[in-house]
C-alpha positions in Angstrom: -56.8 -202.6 -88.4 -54.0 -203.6 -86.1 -53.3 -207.2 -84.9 -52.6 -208.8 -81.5 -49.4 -207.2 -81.0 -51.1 -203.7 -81.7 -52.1 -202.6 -78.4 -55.4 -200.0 -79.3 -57.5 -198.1 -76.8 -61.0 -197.0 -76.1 -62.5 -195.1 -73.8 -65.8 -195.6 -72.6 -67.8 -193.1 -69.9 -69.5 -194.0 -66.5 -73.1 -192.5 -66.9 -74.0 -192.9 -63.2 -74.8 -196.4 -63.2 -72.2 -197.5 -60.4 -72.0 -200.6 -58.3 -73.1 -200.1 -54.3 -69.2 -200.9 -53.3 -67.8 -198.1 -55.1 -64.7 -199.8 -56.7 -63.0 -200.6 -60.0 -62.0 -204.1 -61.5 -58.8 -205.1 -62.3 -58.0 -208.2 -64.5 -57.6 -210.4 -61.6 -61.4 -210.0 -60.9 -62.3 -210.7 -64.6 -62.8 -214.6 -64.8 -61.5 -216.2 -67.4 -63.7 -216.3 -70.5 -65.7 -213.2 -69.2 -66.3 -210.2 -71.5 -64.0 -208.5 -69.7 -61.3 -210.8 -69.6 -61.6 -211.1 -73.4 -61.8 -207.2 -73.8 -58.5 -206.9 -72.3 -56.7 -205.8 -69.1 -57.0 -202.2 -67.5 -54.5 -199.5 -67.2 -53.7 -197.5 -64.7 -55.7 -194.3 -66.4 -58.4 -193.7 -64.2 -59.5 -190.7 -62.9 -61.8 -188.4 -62.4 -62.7 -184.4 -62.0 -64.2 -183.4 -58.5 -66.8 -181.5 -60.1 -67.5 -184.5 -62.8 -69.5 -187.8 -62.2 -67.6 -189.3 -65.2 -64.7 -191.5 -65.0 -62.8 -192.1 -68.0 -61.3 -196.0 -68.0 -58.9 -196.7 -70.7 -58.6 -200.1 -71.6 -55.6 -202.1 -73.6 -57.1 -204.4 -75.9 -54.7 -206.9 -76.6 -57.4 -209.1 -78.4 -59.4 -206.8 -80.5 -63.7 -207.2 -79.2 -66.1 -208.1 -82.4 -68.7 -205.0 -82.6 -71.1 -207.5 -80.7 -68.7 -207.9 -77.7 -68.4 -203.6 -77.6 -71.9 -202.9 -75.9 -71.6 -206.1 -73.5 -68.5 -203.8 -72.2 -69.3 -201.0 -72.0 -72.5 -202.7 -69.7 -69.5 -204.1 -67.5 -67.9 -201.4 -67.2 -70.7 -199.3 -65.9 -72.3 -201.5 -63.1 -68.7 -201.2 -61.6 -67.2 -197.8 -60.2 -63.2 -197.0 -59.5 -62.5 -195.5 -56.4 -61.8 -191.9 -58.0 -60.4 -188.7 -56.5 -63.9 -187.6 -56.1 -64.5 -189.6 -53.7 -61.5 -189.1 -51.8 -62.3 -185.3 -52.1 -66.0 -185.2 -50.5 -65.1 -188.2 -47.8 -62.4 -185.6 -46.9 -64.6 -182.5 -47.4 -65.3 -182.0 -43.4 -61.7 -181.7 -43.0 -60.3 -179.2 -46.0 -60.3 -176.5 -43.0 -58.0 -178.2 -40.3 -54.6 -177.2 -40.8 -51.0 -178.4 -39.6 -49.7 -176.6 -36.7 -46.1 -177.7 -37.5 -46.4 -176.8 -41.6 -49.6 -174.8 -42.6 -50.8 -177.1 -44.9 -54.5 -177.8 -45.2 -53.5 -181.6 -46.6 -54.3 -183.6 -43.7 -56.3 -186.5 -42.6 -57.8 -188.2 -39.8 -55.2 -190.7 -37.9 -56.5 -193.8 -35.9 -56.9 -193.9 -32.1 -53.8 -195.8 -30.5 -54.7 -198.0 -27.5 -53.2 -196.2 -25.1 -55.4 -193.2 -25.8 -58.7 -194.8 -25.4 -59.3 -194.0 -21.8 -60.3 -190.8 -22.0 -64.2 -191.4 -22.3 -66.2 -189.7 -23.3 -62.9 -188.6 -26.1 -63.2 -185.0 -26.9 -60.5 -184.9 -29.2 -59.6 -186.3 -32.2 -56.2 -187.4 -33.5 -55.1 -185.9 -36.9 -51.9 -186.2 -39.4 -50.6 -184.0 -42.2 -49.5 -185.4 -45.4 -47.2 -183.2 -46.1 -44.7 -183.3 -42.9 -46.6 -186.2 -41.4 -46.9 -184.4 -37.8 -49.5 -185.8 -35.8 -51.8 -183.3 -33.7 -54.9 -183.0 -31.6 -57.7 -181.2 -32.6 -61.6 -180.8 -31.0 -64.0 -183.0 -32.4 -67.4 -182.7 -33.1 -68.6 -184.6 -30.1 -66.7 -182.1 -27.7 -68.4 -179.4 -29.7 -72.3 -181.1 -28.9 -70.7 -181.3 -25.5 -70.1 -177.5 -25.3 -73.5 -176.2 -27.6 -75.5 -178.2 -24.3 -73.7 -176.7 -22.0 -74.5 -173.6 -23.1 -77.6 -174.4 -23.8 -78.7 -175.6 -20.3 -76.6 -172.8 -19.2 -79.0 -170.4 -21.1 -82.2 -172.1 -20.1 -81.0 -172.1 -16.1 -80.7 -167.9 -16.3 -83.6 -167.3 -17.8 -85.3 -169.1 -15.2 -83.3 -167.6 -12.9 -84.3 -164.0 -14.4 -88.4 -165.2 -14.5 -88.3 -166.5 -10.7 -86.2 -163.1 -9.4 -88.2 -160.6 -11.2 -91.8 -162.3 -9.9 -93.2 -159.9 -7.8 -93.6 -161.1 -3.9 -94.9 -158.8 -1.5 -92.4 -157.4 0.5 -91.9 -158.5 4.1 -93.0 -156.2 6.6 -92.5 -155.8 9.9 -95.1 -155.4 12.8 -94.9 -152.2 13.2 -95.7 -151.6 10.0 -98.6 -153.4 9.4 -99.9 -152.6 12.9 -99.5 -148.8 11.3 -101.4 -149.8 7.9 -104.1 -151.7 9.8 -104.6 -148.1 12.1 -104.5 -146.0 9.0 -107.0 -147.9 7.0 -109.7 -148.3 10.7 -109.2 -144.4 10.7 -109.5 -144.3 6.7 -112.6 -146.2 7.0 -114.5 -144.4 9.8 -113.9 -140.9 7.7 -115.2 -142.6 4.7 -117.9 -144.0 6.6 -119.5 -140.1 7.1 -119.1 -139.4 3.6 -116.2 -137.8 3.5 -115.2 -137.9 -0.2 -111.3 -137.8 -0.1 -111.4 -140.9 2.2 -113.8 -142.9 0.3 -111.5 -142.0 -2.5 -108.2 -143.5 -0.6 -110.3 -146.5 0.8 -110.9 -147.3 -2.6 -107.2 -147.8 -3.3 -106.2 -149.2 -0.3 -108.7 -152.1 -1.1 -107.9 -151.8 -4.5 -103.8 -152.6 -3.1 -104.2 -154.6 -0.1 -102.7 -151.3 1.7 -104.1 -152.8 5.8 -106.5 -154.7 4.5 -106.9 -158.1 2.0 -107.2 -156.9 -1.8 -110.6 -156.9 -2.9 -111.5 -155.1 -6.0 -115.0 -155.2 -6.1 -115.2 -153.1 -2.4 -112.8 -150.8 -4.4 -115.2 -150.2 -7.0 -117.8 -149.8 -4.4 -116.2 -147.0 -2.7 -114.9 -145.2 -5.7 -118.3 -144.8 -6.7 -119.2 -143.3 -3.8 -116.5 -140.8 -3.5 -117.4 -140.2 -7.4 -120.8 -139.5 -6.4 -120.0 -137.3 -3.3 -118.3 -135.3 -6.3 -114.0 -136.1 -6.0 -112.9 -135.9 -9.8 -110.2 -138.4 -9.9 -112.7 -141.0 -8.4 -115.3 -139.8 -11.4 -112.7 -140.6 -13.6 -111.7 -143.7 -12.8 -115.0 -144.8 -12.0 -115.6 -143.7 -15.8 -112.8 -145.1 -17.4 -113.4 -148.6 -15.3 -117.1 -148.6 -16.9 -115.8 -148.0 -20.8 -112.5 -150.4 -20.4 -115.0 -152.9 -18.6 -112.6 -153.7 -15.7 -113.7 -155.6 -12.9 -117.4 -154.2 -13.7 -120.0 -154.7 -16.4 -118.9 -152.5 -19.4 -121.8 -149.8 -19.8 -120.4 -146.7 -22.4 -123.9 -144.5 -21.4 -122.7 -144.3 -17.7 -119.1 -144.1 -18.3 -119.8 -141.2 -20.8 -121.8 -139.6 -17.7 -119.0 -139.6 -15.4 -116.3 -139.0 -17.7 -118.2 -136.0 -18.9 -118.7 -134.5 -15.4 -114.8 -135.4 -15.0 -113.8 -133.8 -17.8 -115.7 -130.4 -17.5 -114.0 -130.0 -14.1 -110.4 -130.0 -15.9 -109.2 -133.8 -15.8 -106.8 -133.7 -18.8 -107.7 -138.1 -18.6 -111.1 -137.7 -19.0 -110.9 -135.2 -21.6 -109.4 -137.4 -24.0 -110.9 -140.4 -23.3 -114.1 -138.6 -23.7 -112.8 -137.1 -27.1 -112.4 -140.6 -28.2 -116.0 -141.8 -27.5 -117.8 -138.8 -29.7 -115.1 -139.5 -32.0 -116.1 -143.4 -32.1 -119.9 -142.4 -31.2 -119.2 -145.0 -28.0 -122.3 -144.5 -25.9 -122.8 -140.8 -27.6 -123.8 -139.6 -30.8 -121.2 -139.2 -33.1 -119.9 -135.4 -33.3 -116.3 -134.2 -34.7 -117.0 -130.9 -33.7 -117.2 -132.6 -29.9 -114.1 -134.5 -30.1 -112.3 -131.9 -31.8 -113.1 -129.4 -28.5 -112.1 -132.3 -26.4 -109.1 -133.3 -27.8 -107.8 -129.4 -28.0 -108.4 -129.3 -24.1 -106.5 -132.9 -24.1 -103.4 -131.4 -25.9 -103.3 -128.3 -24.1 -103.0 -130.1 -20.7 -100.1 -132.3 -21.9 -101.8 -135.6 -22.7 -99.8 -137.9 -25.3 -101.4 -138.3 -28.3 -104.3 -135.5 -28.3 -102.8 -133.1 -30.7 -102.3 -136.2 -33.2 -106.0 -136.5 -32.6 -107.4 -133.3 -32.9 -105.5 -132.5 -35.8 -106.7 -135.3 -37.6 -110.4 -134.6 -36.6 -110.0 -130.9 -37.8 -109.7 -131.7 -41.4 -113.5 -133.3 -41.1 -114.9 -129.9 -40.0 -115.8 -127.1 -41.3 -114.6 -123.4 -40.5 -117.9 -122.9 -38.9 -117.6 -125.8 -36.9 -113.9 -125.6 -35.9 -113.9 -122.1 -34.6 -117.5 -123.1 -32.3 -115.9 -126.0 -31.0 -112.8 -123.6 -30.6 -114.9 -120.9 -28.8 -116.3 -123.8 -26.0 -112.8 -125.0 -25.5 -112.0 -121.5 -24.6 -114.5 -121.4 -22.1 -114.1 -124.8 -20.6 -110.5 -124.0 -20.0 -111.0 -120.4 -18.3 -113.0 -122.0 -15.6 -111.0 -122.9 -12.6 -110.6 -126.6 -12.1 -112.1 -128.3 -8.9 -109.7 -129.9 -6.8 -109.4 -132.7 -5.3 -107.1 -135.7 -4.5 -106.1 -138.4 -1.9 -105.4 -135.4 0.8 -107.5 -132.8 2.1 
């Protein structure tokens, strides 16, 4: 064992336990007659790894402690934390990518706001110096960078509604002349339709159905397409149809769209073929019957219509031979007969 004059160390380990302040004692802080005054006097080795939450203090016990004094220590020791390089490292962590302009080096550090450069408000800047060549520089703080995110943000907000309030769909201006010449077209319209003349029922059904001469009104559309569907005009039976199975603007009813879909699609509307291949296929106001669908899809996919091959070729692997080459048989017959036409002219 060595005496007073035999200066021996010890090093003791901060577990976590640190005091709210963050800093180390010294032997001026130790009062007299203290555990730590009678333990010694610290040295300058503290430090501490980056990646390490334990500091190593190294004390120089001029007055060896009695085993009872040790653990009342090493208690003192750990309610009280030096200010390590760890700290210093993550309070500077937001700044390890700023460099010097003048050097290059990445060692620098924020540098106080002299009074002459407090009026700029709000400050978008913020002063900086390097340790290594102490040069003093400008660089954009985080403030200027909320500054610029809103900016673009209400920016971005502003053209979109800009986009959503130029797209909206107005109706166009028109000039007298041309709603004089709408409002003649549709009295003349009208008075053909009014003697049952199919075509015109047909095109007085759309012009209510757009508001061409005269207000919108969809249910006098629907009126006059059924009438033109029943005076026998094929687009008007399908749409009629197709209205009556989607449900729009009238009661959905599959039995009477079926009907006029069916007398649509055995005068050669490609439209009503397919829809009228999916309602056998779903059994949607008709009997359920692959060898139906199948015939309507083929007419369908001959005529063009997007998606009917996909369709019947995915029906044909629930028949049989039989059954595809009868369906095949009808929907060479429906397509040799001449379709009707008919349209929104004579």
């Amino acid at each position: 064992m060595a005496g007073n004059s035999v200066a021996d160390t010890a090093t003791f380990h901060d577990l976590g336990e640190h005091s709210a302040d963050g800093h180390g004692i010294t032997s001026a802080e130790a009062e007299p007659g203290s555990i730590a005054f009678m333990a010694g006097r610290f040295s300058s080795g503290v430090s501490a790894g980056p990646e390490s939450r334990c500091c190593h203090v190294q004390l120089d016990f001029r007055h060896y402690p009695t085993p009872l004094e040790v653990p009342a220590i090493a208690r003192t020791l750990r309610t009280r934390r030096p200010w390590c390089s760890m700290q210093r490292h993550h309070r500077d962590y937001r700044h390890m990518f700023t460099k010097c302009p003048a050097c290059g080096s990445l060692n620098v550090r924020r540098s106080s706001i002299r009074p002459v450069e407090t009026s700029a408000t709000p400050r978008l800047r913020s002063p900086y110096r390097c340790r290594e060549c102490g040069e003093r520089f400008w660089v954009m703080s985080r403030r200027a960078s909320y500054y610029l995110a809103l900016v673009v943000g209400v920016a971005a907000v502003a053209g979109t509604v800009a986009w959503n309030v130029g797209s909206v769909s107005h109706a166009p201006r028109q000039d007298p002349e041309h709603l004089a010449s709408a409002a003649e077209s549709f009295a003349s319209t009208r008075k053909l339709a009014e003697s049952s003349d199919p075509v015109a029922e047909y095109r007085l059904a759309h012009m209510y159905a757009n508001g061409d001469g005269v207000e919108g009104n969809k249910q006098q559309a629907l009126v006059w397409l059924e009438r033109a569907a029943e005076l026998g005009n094929i687009e008007a039976q399908y749409e009629f149809g197709n209205a009556l199975r989607e449900g729009a603007g009238i009661v959905q009813d599959y039995e009477r769209a079926a009907k006029w879909l069916q007398l649509a699609a055995e005068h050669g509307n490609a439209d009503a073929q397919y829809a009228l291949g999916q309602m056998y296929r779903g059994g949607m106001g008709l009997p359920t019957d692959n060898a139906r669908a199948y015939m309507w899809f083929n007419l369908a996919a001959a005529q063009g219509v997007p998606g009917a091959a996909a369709q019947r070729d995915l029906v044909l692997r629930l028949l049989l031979p039989g059954e595809a080459l009868e369906a095949q048989a009808e929907a060479r017959r429906l397509s040799q007969i001449p379709s009707k036409q008919s349209g929104m002219v004579r």
